[in-house]
DRENDO-1510 file (C-alpha; in Angstrom, 1 decimal, always signed):
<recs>
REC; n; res; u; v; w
REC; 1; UNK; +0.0; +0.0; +0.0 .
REC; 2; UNK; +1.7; +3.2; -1.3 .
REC; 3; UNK; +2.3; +5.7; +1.4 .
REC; 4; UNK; +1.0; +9.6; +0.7 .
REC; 5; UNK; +3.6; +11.4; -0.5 .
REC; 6; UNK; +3.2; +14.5; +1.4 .
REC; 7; UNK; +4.3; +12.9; +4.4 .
REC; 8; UNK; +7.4; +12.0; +2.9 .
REC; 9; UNK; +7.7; +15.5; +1.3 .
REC; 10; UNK; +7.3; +17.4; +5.3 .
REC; 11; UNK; +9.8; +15.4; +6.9 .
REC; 12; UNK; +11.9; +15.6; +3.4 .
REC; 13; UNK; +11.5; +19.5; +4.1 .
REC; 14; UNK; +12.0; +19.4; +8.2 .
REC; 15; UNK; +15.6; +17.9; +7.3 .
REC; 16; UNK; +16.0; +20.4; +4.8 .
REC; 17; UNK; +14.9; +23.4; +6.8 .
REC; 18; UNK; +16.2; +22.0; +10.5 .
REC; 19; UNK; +13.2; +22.8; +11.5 .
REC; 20; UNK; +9.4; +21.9; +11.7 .
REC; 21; UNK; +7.3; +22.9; +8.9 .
REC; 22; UNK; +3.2; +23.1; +8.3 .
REC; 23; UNK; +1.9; +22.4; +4.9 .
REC; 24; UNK; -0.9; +22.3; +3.0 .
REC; 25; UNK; -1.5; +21.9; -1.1 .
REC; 26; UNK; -1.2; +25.3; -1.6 .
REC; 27; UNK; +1.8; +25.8; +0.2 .
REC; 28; UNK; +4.8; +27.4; -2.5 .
REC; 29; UNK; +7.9; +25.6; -2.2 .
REC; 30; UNK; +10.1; +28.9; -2.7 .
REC; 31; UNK; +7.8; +31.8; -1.6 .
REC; 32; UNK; +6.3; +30.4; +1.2 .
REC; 33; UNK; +9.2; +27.9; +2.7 .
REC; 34; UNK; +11.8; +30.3; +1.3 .
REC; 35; UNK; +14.2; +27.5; +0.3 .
REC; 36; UNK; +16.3; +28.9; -2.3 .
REC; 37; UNK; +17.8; +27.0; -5.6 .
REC; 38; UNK; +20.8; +25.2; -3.5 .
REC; 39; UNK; +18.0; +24.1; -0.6 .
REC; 40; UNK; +15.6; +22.7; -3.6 .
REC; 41; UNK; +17.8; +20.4; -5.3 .
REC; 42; UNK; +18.9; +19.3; -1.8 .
REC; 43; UNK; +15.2; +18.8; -1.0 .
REC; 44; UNK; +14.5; +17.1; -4.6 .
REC; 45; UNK; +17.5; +14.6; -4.2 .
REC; 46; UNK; +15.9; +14.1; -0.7 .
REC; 47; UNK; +12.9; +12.4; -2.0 .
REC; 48; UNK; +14.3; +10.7; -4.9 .
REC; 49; UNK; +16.5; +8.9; -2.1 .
REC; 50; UNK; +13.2; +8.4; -0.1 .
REC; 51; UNK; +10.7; +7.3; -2.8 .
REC; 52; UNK; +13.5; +5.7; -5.3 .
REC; 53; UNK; +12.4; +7.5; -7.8 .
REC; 54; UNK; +14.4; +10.4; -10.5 .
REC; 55; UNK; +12.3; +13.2; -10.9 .
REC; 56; UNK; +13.5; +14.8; -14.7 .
REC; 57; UNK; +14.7; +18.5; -14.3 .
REC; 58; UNK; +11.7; +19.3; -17.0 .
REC; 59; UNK; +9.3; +18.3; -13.9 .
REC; 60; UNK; +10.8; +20.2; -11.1 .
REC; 61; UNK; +10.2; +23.3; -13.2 .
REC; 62; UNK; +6.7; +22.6; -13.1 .
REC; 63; UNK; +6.2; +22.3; -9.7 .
REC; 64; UNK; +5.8; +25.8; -7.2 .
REC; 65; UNK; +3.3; +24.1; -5.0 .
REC; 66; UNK; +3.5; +21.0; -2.4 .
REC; 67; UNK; +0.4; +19.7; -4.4 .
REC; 68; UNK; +2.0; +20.0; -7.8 .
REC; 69; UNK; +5.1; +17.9; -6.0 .
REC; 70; UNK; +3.1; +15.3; -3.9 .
REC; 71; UNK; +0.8; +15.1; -7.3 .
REC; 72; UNK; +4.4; +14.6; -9.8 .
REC; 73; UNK; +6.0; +12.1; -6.9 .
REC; 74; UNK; +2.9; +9.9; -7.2 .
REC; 75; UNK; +3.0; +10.2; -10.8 .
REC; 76; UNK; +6.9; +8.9; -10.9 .
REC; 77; UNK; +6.2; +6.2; -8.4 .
REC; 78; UNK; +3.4; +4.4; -10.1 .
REC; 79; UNK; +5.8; +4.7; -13.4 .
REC; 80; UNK; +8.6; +3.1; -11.0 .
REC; 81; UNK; +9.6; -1.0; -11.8 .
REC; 82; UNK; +7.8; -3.1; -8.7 .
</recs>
């Protein structure tokens, strides 16, 4: 049973940040969390470590919010080899 993946994306962002963080679907990665380009790839090769998966740079550009992230993570895992 696949976990949700916006659990794995707040405690990809806690280790991130150092610190506890509150999201919802809306929440913008960059304007809200104010992780800038160095703390986003860390945070992207974060969850491709968690979920196993390679997320294409093409992708990341299309993400601002958690949603769109949590939405393209699930989309990459169900593509993933079992």
């Amino acid at each position: 049973m696949p976990v949700d993946a916006r659990a794995g994306i707040a405690a990809a962002l806690e280790e991130v940040l150092g610190r506890p963080v509150s999201i919802t679907d809306d929440t913008s990665i960059v304007k809200d969390l104010g992780l800038d380009s160095l703390a986003v790839m860390n945070f992207i090769m974060a969850l491709e470590d968690e979920y196993d998966i390679s997320m294409p740079l093409d992708r990341i550009a299309e993400v601002d919010t958690v949603g769109d992230l949590a939405r393209t993570v699930d989309a990459l895992r169900n593509k993933a080899p079992k």
